[in-house]
N, C-alpha and C positions, 0 to 999 in steps of 0.2 A: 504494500500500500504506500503510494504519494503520499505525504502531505505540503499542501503549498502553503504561499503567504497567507491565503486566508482563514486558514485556521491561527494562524498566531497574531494577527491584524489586533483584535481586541486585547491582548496583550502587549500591546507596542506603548501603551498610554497609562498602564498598567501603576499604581502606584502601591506596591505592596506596603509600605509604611504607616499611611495612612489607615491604612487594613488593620493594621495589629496596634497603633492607637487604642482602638476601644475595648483591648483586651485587659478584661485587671485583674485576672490570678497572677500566681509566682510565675515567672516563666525562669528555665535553665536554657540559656546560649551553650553551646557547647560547638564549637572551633578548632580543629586542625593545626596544626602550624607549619602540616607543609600541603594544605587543599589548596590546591592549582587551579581549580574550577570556581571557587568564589572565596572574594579577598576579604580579608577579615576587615577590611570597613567597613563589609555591610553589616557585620555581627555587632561591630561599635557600634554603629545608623543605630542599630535594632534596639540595642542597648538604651540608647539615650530614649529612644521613644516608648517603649515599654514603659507603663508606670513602674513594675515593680521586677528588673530581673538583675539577673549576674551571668557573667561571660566568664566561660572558665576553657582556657586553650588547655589543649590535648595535645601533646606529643609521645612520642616513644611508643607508639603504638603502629606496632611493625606490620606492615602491607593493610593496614585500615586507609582507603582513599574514599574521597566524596563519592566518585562512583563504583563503587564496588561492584567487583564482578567484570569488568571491562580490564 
C-alpha cells in the first residue's frame, strides 16, 4: 500500500503541544540520549508545557532505539 501527501496533509499544521497543555496528571518524559529520531528538545518543549512532569534521560541501555525492531 501507497501512502501519499494526503494522508499526512492534516498533520503538517499539526500542533502537538498545544494537545498535551490540557493534560494535568503526573506525566514521566523518558529520553534516550542517543534517539537519533527525535531530539530531546522536544522532550524539554514537552517539559515546560506539561503542568506537572519530569524528564529523566536514559542511557546505557544497550541496542534500546526509538524504533525498535528496525
Amino acid at each position: 500500500m501507497t501512502v501519499g501527501r494526503a494522508y499526512f496533509e492534516d498533520l503538517l499544521d499539526y500542533d502537538v503541544y498545544a494537545d498535551i497543555a490540557d493534560f494535568d496528571k503526573d506525566v514521566l518524559i523518558l529520553h534516550g540520549d542517543e534517539d537519533s529520531v527525535v531530539p530531546l528538545s522536544y522532550s524539554e518543549r514537552a517539559l515546560e508545557v506539561y503542568p506537572s512532569a519530569e524528564l529523566k534521560i536514559a542511557w546505557k541501555l544497550p541496542q534500546i532505539y526509538h524504533s525498535i525492531g528496525v
